[in-house]
DOSELUM-107923 format. One line per 3 residues: number of its first residue (from 0); their letters; for each residue x, y, z of C-alpha. Coordinates in Angstrom, 3 decimals. Example, Ala and Ser with C-alpha at 12.3 -4.5 7.8 and 13.67 -1.06 7.14 Angstrom:
BEGIN
0 = AS = 12.300:-4.500:7.800; 13.670:-1.060:7.140
END
This chain:
BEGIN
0 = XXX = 150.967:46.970:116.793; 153.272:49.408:114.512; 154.883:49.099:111.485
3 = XXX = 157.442:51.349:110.069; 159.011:52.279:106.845; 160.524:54.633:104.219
6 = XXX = 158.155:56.772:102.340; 161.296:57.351:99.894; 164.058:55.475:97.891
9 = XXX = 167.385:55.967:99.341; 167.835:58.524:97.274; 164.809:60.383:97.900
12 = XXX = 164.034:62.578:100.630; 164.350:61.176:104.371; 161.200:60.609:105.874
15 = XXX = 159.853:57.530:107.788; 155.944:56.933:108.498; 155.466:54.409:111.470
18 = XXX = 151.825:53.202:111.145; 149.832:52.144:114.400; 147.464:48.541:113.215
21 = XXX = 144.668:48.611:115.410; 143.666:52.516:115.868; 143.677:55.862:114.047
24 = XXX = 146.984:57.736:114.131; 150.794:57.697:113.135; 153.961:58.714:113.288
27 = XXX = 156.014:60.640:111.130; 160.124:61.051:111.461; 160.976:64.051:109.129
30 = XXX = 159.086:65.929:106.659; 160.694:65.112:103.543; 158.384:65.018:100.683
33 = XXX = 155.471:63.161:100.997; 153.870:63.130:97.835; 154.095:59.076:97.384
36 = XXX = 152.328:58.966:100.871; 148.550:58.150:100.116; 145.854:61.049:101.915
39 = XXX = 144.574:58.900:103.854; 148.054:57.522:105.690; 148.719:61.178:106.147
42 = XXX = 145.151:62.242:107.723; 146.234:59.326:110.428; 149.413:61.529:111.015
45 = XXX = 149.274:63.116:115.047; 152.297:63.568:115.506; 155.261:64.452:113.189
48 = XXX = 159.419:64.724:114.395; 161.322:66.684:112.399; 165.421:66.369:112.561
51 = XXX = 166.271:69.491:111.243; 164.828:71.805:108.781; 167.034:72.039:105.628
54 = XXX = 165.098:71.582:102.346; 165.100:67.980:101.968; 163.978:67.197:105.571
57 = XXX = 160.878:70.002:105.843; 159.875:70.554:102.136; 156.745:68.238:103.419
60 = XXX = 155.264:70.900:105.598; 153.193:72.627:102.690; 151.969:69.155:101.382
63 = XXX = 150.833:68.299:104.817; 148.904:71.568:105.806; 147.279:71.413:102.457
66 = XXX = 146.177:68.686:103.221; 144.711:68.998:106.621; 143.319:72.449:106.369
69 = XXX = 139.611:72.754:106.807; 139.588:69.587:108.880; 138.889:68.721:112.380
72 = XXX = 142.631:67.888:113.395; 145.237:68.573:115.978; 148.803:67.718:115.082
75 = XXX = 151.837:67.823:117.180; 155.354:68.798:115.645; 158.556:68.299:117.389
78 = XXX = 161.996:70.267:116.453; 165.563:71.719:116.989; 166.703:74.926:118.547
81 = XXX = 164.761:77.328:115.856; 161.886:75.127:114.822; 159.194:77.474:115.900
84 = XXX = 160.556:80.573:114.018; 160.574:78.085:110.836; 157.267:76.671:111.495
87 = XXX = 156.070:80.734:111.520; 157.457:81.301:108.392; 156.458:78.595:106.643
90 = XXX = 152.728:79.901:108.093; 153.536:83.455:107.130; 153.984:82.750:103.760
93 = XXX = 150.359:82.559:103.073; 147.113:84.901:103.361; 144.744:83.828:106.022
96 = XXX = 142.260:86.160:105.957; 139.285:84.165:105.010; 140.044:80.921:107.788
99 = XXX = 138.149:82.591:110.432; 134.797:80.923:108.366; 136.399:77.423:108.123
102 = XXX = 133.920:75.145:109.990; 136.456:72.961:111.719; 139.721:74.472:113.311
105 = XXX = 142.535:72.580:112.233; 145.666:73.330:114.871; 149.413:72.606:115.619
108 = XXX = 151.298:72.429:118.728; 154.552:72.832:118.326; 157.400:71.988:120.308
111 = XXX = 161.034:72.946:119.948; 163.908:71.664:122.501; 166.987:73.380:123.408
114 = XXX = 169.848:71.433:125.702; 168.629:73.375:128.079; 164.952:73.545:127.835
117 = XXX = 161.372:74.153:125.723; 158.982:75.988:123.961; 155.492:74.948:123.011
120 = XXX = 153.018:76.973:121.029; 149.939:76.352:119.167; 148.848:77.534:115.570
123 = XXX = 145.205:77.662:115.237; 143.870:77.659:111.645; 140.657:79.882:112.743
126 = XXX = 143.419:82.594:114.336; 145.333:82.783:110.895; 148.072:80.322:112.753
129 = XXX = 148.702:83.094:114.614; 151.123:81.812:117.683; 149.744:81.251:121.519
132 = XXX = 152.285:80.595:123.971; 151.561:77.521:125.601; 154.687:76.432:127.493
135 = XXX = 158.280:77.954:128.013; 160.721:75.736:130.049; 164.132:76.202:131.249
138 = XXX = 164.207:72.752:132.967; 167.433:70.957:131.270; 166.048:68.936:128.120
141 = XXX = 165.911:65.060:129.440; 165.789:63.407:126.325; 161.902:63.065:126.430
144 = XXX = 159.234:64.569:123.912; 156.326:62.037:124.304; 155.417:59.974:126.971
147 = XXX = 152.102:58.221:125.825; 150.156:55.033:127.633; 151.053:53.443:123.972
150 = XXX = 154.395:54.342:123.364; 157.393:57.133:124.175; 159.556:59.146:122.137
153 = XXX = 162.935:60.212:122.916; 165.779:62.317:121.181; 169.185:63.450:121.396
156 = XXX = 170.901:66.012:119.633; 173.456:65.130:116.737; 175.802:67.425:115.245
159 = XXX = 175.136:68.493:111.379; 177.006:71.884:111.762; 173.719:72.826:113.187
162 = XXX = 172.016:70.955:116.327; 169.842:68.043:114.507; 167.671:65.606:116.197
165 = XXX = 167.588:61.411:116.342; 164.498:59.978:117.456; 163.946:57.005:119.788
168 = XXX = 160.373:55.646:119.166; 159.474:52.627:121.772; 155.927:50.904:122.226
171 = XXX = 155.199:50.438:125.700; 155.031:47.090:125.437; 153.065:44.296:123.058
174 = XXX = 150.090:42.321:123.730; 150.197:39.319:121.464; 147.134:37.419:120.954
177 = XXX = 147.748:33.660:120.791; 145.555:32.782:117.898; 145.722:28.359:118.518
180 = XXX = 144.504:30.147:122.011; 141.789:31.601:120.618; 140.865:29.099:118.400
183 = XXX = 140.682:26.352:120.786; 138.217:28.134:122.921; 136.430:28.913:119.956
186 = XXX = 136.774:32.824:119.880; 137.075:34.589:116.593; 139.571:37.332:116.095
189 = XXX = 138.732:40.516:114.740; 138.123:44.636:115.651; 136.917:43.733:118.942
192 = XXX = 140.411:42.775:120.142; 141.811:45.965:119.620; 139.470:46.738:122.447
195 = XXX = 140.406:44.313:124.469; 143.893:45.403:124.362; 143.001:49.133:124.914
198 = XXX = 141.326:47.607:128.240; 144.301:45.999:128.968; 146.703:49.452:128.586
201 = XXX = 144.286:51.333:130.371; 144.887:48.895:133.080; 141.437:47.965:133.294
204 = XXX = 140.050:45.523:136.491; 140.015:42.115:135.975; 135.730:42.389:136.260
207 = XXX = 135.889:44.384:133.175; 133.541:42.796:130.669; 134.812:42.345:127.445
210 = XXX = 132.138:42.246:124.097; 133.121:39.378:121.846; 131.615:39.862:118.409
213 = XXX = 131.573:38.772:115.087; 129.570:37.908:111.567; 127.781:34.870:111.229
216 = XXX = 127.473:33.019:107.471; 124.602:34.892:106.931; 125.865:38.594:107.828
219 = XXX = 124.251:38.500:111.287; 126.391:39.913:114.121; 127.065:37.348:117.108
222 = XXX = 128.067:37.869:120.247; 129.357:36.729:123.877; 130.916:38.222:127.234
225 = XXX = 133.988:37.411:129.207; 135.963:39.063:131.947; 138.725:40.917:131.061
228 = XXX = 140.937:39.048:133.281; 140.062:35.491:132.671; 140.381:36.377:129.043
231 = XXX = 144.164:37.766:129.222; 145.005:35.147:130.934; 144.230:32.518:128.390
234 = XXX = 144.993:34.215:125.168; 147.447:36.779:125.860; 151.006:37.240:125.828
237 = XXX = 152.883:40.501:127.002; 156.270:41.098:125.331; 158.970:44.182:125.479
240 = XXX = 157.732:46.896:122.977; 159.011:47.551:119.721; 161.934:50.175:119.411
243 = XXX = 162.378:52.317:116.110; 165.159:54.721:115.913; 165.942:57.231:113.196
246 = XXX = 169.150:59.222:112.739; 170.083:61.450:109.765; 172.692:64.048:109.229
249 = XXX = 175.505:63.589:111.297; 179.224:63.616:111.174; 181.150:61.134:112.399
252 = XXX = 182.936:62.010:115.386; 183.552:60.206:118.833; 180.676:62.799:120.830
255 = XXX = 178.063:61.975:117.923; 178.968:57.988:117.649; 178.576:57.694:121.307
258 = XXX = 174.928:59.534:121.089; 173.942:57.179:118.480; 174.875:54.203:120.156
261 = XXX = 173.221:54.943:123.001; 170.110:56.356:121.526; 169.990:53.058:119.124
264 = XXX = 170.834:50.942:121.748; 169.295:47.152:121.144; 166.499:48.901:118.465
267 = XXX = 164.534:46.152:116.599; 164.597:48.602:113.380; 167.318:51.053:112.920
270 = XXX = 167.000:53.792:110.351; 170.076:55.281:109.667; 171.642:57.278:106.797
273 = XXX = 174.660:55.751:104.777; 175.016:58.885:102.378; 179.042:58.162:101.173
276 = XXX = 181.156:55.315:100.628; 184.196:55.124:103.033; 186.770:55.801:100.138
279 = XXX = 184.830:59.001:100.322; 185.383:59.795:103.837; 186.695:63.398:103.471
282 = XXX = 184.075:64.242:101.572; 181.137:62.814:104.167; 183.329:64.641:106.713
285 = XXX = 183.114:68.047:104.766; 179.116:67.598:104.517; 178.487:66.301:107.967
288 = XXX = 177.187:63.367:106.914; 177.995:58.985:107.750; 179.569:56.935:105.495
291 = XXX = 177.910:53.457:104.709; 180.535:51.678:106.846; 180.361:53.966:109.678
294 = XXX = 176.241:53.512:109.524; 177.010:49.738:109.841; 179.891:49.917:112.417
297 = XXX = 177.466:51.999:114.321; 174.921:49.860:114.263; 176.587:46.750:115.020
300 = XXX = 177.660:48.523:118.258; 174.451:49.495:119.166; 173.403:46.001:119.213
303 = XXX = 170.135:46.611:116.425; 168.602:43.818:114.905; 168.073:45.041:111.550
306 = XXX = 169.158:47.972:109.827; 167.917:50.052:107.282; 169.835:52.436:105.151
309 = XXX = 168.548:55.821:103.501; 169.616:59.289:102.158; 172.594:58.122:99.420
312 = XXX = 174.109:60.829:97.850; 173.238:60.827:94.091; 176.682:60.439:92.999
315 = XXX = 175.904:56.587:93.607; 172.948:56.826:91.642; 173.013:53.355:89.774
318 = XXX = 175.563:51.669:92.216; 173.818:51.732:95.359; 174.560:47.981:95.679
321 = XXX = 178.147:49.283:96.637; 176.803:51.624:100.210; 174.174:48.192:100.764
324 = XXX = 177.097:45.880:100.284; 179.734:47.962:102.991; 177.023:48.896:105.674
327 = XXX = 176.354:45.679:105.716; 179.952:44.106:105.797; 180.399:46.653:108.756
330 = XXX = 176.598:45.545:110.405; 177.755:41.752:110.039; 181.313:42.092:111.997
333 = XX = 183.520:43.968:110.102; 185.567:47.038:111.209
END
């Protein structure tokens, strides 16, 4: 049901957009820039994770607001200890004083997590983003931003010099269709099994009736009934949920490898950042930053499936063959 991927090069900015198939909205990990990222992907954004907020990882904020203003819209943002002032700024850098006559009220809610607790306000476009307390927390910080029927996001805290967030994206869990299943009782597929599976996360009774519909040759629209649970039962299989981590801008050290582990722990997609070679250790250790071979080391421990690497430093510009080729000597059972 999701599919994730760079918006970048390597060498571009970090940012990862994790697309949901069958109904509106995405995910976004970090707000690098998003130029290459067609309007339409980024109307579907609701919710957006941001690791930090140097240049490269929150230039995106004007391109998205620009974007969204005068529209009907209510995204959620996610941060590190001094997100919200950042998110002000960024909002205080431009006059508002004609947005109370906008027809629709675009809005943010946005959430930044401390060790030891939260904040949430919201930015309302109509209000000149002017911030409402909605939440303030002292509860220690679980891990936990977003616990959704679909899917859950987690994060722990990395250290960049500053406190920078990795994110833990997991599905709830996957309803295959069996399509020979389908086919041999003569059902089409199409939109209406989206909601079927809706039905089926919203733990719907097995009485539920469930529209089957479809085109016929000549354009006409067809259509039959089942229940809900004589229907799952036949062409559905339920599966462990996909797991998507990101992690950017960290040093290595024993606290931070141990975080990522964890955090990536059996991921079916693993984005991680491989911005030195090893031989230039000291000088990944200077910037906070992996090396390709400590990416790949850490992601063989973690157990991922599949790896992919992003934010090279542009001094490898033209041999980025040489971070692929020790990441993945590392991923594959090396030291």
């Amino acid at each position: 049901m999701y599919s994730a991927s760079l918006i970048n090069a390597p060498f571009g900015d970090p940012a990862v957009y994790i697309e949901f198939k069958y109904r509106h909205g995405s995910i976004l990990f970090d707000l690098g820039d998003l130029r290459p990222l067609a309007t339409r992907k980024i109307l579907k954004v609701d919710h957006i994770f941001v690791s930090h907020t140097h240049m490269d990882h929150f230039i995106g904020f004007d391109h998205f607001l620009r974007i969204c203003l005068g529209r009907d819209r209510q995204v959620r943002l996610y941060g590190p200890p001094g997100f919200l002032d950042q998110v002000e700024r960024k909002l205080h850098a431009y006059t508002w004083n004609l947005v109370e006559n906008y027809e629709n009220d675009f809005s943010l809610i946005v959430t930044e997590v401390h060790p030891g607790g939260r904040e949430i306000r919201r930015y309302r476009c109509q209000s000149a983003f002017k911030p409402e307390l909605i939440e303030q927390s002292s509860s220690v910080f679980d891990g936990t931003l977003v616990e959704d029927r679909f899917f859950r996001v987690k994060a722990v805290f990395l250290d960049h010099r500053i406190p920078c967030l990795a994110f833990r994206f997991e599905e709830t869990w996957r309803i295959n269709v069996m399509k020979n299943a389908l086919a041999e009782m003569g059902l089409p597929t199409g939109k209406w099994l989206m909601v079927f599976k809706e039905q089926i996360m919203r733990h719907a009774a097995d009485d539920t009736p469930i529209r089957i519909w479809w085109k016929d040759a000549s354009g006409n629209i067809q259509e039959q009934w089942m229940p809900l649970g004589a229907l799952r039962e036949r062409v559905i299989r339920i599966t462990p949920g996909k797991r998507i981590v990101y992690v950017t801008d960290a040093i290595f050290h024993r606290e931070n490898g141990e975080r990522i582990i964890a955090l990536a722990d059996g991921a079916d997609l693993l984005f991680i950042e491989a911005t030195f070679l090893h031989a230039d250790a000291d000088r990944a250790k200077e910037k906070y930053h992996l090396t390709a071979m400590q990416a790949g080391s850490l992601a063989r421990q973690a157990r991922a499936k599949r790896m992919i690497l992003f934010h090279f430093s542009p001094k490898y510009r033209g041999s980025e063959d040489a971070l692929l080729n020790e990441a993945s000597t590392a991923f594959y059972g090396g030291p």
